[in-house]
N, C-alpha and C positions, 0 to 999 in steps of 0.2 A: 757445856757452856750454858749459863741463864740466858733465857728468853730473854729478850727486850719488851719490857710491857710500854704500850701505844701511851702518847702523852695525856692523862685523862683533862688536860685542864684546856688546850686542843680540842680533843673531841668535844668537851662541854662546850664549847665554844663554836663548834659546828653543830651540833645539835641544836642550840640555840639561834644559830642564824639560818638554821633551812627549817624550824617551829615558825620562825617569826615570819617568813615567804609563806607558810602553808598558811597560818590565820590571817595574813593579808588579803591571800587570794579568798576566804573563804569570806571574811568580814569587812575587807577594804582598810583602806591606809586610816579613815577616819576614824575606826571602831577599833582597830589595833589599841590593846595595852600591853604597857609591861607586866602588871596583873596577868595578863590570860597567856602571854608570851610562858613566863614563870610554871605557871602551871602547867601546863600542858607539856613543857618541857623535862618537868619535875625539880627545879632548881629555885633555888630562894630570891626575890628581886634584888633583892642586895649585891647576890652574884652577877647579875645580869646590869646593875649600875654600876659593879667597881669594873667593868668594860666599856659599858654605853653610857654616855649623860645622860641621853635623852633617848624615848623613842624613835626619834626620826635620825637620832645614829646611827642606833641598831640598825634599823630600816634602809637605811643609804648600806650600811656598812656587808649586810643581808645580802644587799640585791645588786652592788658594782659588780660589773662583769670581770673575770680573771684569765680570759679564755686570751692566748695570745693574739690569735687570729681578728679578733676585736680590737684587741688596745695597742698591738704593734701597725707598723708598715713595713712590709717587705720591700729589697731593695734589690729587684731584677735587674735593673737600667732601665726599664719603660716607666719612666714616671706617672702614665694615665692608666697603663695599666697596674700597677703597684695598689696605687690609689682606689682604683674600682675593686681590684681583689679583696683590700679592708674591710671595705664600704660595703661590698655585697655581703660580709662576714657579718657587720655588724645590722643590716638590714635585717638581715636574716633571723639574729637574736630578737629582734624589735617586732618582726612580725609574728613570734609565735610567743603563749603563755608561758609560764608566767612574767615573765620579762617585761614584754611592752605594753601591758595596762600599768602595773605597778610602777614603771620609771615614768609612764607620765604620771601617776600617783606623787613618785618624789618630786619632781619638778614641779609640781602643783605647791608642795607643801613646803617649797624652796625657794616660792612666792611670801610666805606668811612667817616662816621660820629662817632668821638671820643666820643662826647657828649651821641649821643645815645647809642653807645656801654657800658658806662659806666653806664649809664641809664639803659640799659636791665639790665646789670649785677646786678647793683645794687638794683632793684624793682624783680626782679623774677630769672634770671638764680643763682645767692650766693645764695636766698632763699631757694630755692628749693632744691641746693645742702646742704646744713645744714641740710635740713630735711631727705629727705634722709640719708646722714652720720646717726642722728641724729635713725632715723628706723633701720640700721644695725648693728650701735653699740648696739641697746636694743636685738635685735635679737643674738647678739655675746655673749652679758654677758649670756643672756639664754639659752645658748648651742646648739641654732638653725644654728651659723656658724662658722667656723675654726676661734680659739683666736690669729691664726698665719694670716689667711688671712687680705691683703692691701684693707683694708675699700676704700681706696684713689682712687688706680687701681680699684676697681669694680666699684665705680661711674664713672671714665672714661672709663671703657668697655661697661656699659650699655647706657652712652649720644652717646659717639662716636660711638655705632651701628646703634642707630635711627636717630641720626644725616646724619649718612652717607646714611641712604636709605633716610631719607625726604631731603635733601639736594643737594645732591651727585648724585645719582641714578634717583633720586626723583621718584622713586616707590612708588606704597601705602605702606603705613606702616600698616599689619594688624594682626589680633589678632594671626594668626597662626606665625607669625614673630617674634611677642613678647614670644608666647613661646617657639621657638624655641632660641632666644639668650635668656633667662633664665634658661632652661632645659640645656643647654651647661654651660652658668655662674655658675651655683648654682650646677653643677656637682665636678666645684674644690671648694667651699666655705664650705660645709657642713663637716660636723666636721669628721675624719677619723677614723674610727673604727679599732679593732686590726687587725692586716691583711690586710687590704684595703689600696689601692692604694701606696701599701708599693714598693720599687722599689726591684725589681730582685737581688739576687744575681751574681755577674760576674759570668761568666763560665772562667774557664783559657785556656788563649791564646793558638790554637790551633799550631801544630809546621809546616810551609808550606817548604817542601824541596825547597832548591833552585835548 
């Protein structure tokens, strides 16, 4: 029986996207071309634009993570812990090369380039928020968090904190970080019991002589 020969039009297509990660890290997202991509790869630009529009697709398209442990949510029953399992996964990618200089590279270049900003959006950052939603709302009907708490506001609590330290700060982002904004988060989400977090009666207005 013939061999099955490897798809080459596949492999040229990862060849091309793990050239275009190595002269990033070596030249930065600014000095990247498709020019030196081509090269280096040994393929015509042409091949590399009837895939990519643009550089910063290649580039987005190069460097999204595929890794499940990243882009899913596992579904234990412990909702906080599900959550921090991801989260440490995807920490993890962000704190080591070549991953987390380069993606704030794209994110930089996702400020100036519509195309790729729509692109992100559209291939990973709406995905990922879906799933997500998608993890809190199972975890809500379960009685694992408040039927009153804004599913909507906790995905923007939890992106905008990592956000702002990988970004902003640009601190490491590490495991003890992620529990701490979750250990805070999941203190108002979890469902209130009789008594708990129930608000104080006024005392009445004390009378202050004039």
């Amino acid at each position: 029986m013939a061999e099955k020969r490897p798809d080459r039009a596949l492999d040229r297509t990862e060849l091309i996207k793990q050239t275009t990660l190595e002269l990033a890290q070596e030249v930065g997202f600014t000095k990247l071309s498709i020019e030196a991509v081509a090269a280096r790869a040994g393929v015509g630009k042409h091949t590399i634009y009837r895939r990519w529009p643009s550089k910063g697709a290649l580039f987005l398209d190069a460097l999204l993570p595929t890794d499940e442990r990243v882009t899913d949510f596992p579904n234990t029953g412990d909702i906080e812990a599900d959550l921090r399992t991801q989260t440490y996964a995807a920490v993890d990618l962000l704190g080591r090369p070549p991953f987390g200089p380069l993606y704030q590279a794209l994110l930089g270049e996702a400020q100036h380039d519509p195309s790729v900003a729509a692109t992100l959006n559209e291939r990973f950052i709406a995905p990922q928020a879906q799933r997500l939603r998608a993890r809190l709302k199972l975890a809500q009907r379960q009685g694992q968090l408040s039927p009153e708490f804004d599913l909507d506001l906790a995905m923007a609590i939890l992106s905008g904190a990592f956000y702002f330290q990988f970004l902003v700060t640009q601190e490491l982002v590490s495991h003890n970080y992620v529990d701490r904004v979750f250990s805070t988060l999941f203190a108002g989400m979890r469902p209130r019991r009789g008594g708990e977090h129930q608000p104080k009666e006024a005392l009445p207005a004390r009378h202050v002589p004039s």
